[in-house]
C-alpha positions in Angstrom: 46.2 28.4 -52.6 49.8 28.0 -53.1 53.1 29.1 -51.2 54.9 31.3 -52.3 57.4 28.1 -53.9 54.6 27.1 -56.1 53.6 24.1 -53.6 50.2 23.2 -52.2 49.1 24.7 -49.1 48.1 22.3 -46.5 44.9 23.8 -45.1 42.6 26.1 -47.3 39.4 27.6 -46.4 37.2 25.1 -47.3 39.1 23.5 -44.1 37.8 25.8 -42.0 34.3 25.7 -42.9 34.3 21.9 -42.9 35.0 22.2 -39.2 32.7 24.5 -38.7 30.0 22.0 -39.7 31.6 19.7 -37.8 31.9 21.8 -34.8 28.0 23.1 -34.9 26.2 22.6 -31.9 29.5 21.0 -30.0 31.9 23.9 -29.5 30.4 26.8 -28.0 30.0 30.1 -30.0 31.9 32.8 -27.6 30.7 35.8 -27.4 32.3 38.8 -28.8 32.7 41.7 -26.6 33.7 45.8 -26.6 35.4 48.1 -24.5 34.7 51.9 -25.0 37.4 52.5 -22.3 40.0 50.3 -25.0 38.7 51.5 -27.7 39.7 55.2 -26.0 43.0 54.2 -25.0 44.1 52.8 -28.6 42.1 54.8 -31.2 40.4 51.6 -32.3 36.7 50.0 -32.6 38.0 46.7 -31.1 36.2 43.1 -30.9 37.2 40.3 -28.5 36.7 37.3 -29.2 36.1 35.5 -26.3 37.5 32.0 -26.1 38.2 31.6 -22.7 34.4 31.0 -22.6 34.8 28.2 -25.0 34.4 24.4 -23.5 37.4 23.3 -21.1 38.1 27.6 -21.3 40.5 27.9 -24.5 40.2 27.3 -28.6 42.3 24.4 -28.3 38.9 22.5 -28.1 37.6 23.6 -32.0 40.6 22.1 -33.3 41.3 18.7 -30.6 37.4 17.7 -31.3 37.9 18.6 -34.9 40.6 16.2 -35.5 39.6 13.7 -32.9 35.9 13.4 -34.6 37.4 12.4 -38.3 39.1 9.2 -37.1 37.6 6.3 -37.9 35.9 3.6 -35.5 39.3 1.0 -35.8 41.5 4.5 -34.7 39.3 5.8 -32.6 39.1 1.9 -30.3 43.0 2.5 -30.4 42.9 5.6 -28.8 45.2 9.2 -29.7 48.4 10.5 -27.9 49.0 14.5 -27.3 51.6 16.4 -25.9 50.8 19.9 -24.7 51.9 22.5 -21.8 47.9 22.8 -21.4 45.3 23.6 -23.1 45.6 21.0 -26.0 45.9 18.7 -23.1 42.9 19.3 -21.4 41.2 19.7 -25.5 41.7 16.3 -26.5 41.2 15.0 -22.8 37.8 16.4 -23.2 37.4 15.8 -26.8 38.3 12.3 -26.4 35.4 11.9 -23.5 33.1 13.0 -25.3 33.8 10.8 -28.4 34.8 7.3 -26.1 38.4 7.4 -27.5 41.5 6.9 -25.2 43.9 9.6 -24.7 47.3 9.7 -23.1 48.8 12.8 -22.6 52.1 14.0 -22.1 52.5 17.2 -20.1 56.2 19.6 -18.6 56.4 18.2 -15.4 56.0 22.5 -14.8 53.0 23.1 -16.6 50.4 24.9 -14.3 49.2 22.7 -12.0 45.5 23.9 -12.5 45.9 21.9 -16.4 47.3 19.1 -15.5 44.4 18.8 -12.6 42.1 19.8 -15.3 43.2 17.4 -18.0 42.9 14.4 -15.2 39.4 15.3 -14.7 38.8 15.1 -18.1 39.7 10.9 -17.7 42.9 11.5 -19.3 46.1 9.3 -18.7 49.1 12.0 -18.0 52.8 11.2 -18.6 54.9 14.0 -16.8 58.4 15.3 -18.5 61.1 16.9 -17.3 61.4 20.1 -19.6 64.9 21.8 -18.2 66.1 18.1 -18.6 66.2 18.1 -22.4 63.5 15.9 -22.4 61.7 15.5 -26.5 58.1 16.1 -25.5 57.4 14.8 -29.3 59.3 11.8 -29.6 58.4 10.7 -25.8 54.6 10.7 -27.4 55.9 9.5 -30.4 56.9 6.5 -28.7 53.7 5.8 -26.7 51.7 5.8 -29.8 53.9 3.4 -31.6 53.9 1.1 -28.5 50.0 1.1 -28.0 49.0 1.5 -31.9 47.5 5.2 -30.8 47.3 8.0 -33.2 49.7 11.0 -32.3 46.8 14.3 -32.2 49.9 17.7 -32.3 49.0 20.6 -30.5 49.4 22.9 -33.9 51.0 20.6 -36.9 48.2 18.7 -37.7 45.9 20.1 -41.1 42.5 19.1 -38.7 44.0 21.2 -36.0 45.0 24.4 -38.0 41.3 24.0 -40.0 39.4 23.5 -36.4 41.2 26.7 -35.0 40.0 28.7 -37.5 36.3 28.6 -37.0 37.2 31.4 -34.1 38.4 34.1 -36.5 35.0 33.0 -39.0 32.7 33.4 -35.8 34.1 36.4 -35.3 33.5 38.4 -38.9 30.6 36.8 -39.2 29.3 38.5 -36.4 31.5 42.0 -36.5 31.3 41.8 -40.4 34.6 42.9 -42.0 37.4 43.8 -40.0 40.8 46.0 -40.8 43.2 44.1 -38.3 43.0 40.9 -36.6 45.8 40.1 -33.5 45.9 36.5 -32.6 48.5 34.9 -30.0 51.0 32.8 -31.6 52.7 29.6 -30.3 53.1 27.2 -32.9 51.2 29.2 -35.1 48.2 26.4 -35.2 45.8 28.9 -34.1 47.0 32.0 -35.9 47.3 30.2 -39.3 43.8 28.9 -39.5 41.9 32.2 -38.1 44.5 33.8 -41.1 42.9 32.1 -43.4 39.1 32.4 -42.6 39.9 36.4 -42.0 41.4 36.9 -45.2 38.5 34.7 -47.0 35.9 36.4 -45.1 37.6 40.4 -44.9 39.3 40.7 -47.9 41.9 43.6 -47.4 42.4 42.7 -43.7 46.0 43.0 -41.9 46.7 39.5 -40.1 49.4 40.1 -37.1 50.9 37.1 -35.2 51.6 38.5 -31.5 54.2 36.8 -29.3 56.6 37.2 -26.2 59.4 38.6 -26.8 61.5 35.6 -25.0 60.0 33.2 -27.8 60.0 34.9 -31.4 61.0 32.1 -33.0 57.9 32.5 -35.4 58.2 36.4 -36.0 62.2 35.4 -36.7 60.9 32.6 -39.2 58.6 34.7 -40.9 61.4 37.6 -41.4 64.4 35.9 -42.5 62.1 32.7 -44.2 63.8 30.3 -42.4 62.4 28.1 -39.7 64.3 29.4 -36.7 64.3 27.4 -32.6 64.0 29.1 -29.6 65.1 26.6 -27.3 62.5 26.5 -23.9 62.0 30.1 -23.9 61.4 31.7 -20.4 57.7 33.9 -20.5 54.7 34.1 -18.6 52.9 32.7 -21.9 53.5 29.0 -21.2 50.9 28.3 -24.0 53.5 30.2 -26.5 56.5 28.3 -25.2 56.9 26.2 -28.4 60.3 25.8 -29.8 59.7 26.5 -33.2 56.7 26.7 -36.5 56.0 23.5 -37.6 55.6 21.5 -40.6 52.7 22.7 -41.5 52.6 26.4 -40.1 55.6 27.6 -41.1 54.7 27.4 -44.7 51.1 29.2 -43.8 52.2 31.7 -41.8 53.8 33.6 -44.7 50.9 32.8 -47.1 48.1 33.9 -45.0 50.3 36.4 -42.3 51.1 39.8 -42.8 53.4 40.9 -39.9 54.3 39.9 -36.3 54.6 42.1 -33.1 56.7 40.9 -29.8 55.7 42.1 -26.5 57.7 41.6 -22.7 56.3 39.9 -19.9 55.8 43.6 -18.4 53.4 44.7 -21.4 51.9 41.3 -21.1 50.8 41.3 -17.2 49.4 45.2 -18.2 47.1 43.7 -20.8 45.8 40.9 -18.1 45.1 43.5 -16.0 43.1 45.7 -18.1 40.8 42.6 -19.1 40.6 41.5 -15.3 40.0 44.9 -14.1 38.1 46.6 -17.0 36.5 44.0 -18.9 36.2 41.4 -16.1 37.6 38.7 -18.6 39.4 35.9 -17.0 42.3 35.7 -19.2 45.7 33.6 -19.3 48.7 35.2 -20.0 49.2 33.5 -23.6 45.6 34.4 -24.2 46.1 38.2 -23.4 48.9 38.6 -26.3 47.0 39.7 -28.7 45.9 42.2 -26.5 49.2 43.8 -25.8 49.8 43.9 -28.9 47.3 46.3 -29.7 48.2 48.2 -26.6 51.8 48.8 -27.4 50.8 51.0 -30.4 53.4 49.3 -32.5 51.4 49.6 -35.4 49.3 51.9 -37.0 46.0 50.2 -35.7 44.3 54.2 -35.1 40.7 54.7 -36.7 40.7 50.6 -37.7 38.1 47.8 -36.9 40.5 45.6 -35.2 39.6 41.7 -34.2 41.4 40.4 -30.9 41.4 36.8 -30.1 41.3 36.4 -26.6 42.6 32.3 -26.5 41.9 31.4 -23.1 41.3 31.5 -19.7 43.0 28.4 -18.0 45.0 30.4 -15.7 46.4 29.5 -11.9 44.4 32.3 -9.9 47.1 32.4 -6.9 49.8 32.6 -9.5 47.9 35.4 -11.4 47.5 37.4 -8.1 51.2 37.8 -7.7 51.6 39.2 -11.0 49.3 41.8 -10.0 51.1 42.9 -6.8 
């Protein structure tokens, strides 16, 4: 497929399913689960899919194992650099384990301390930044790979990424069959641009809708005006959708592939955690429950439709979460 300038797309379905090969029997198949209480309370027949069950508890694993398992034995000796708020860390710290490659990681000195503990477990060498600093998160990793001869592994720019991430949405519909709506959580758009294009190869006719915090719409901007728009170090619960901007890659697949974005506030956000918590008893981050919220706030005409929800992950600080909830 082409953009809509007449150039090649990056990633393309065949992508996808490559990494689902790859991916068989390695990344878990999550479950998909209902709600006849949500389903009630939006008009909907909704399906979650349930990453937060997925190994080290978000997608980012498809995509970081993906990626990581393609390099070959000379890049692999000379290990890979990420940088990440999270859940990308604690993917290719785990990835890399299980493949014998070297990872350094470079994590906000604020990111929840329950990743940066989990990506440490995972044997991974962490390199705190100071994000209200001005710190570059990318050229800091940038660096370290050119000084140890490491191969640089983005959280949501890289083609093996985008492809890996989108063996959620094919999971899904082939398990639901075909779906009217799919809401997926959007940072940097790695996630939502691959599960865009397995759900419009696989549900042909399907609405894709890119959901995130209203603090950091830099994407839901981008894909308006078609211009890559920043949102410098936007302040919201998500901490998994505080990316600056689309990249590269995503921001000419988000307009191929998406068809509109919904923003919610923090407020909607902690109201869809606790309806999984409490109803569902899902586990849920906040960046993982956007997708969620965005269902909830009735923004769109979602009434009487099958509609997909990708639940991303679960990585979240319990005593944190608890407050939110007071």
């Amino acid at each position: 497929m082409n953009d809509r300038s007449g150039g090649a797309l990056p990633v393309a379905w065949d992508d996808v399913a490559s990494a689902a090969e790859r991916l068989e029997g390695v990344a878990h198949r999550t479950p998909v689960m209902t709600s006849g209480q949500f389903d009630a309370l939006t008009g909907t027949k909704a399906f979650f899919k349930c990453e937060n069950f997925q190994r080290m508890g978000a997608f980012k694993f498809r995509g970081a194992y993906n990626a990581l398992s393609r390099l070959d034995p000379a890049a692999r000796k000379a290990g890979v650099v990420a940088f990440s708020s999270g859940n990308h860390a604690q993917a290719v710290a785990l990835a890399g384990r299980m493949l014998g490659i070297p990872r350094v990681i470079v994590m906000p000195a604020d990111a929840p301390a329950v990743k940066v503990a989990a990506t440490k477990g995972y044997g991974a060498e962490v390199v705190l930044y100071d994000r209200a600093s001005g710190e570059d998160r990318e050229q800091m990793a940038a660096r370290i790979a050119r000084e140890r001869g490491a191969t640089l592994i983005p959280p949501f720019d890289h083609a093996h990424v985008i492809a890996g991430q989108g063996t959620a949405a094919k999971e899904l519909i082939e398990e639901t069959g075909p779906l009217d709506w799919l809401f997926v959580c959007c940072g940097g758009a790695g996630l939502l641009s691959g599960c865009a294009i397995a759900a419009n190869h696989l549900s042909p006719g399907i609405k894709v809708i890119g959901v995130e915090p209203a603090a950091g719409d830099d994407a839901a901007r981008s894909f308006r005006t078609k211009t890559l728009v920043r949102v410098e170090n936007p302040q919201t619960l998500a901490d998994g959708a505080r990316t600056n901007s689309l990249g590269s890659l995503t921001f000419p697949l988000v307009p191929a592939h998406v068809h509109d974005f919904l923003t919610v506030t923090d407020e909607e956000l902690v109201e869809a955690m606790r309806f999984l918590w409490e109803r569902m008893k899902l586990v849920v981050e906040p960046t993982g429950a956007l997708a969620t919220a965005g269902v909830l706030s009735k923004r769109l005409a979602t009434q009487g439709g099958r509609v997909g929800i990708i639940l991303s992950g679960g990585n979240v600080d319990l005593r944190a979460a608890a407050k939110l909830f007071a």
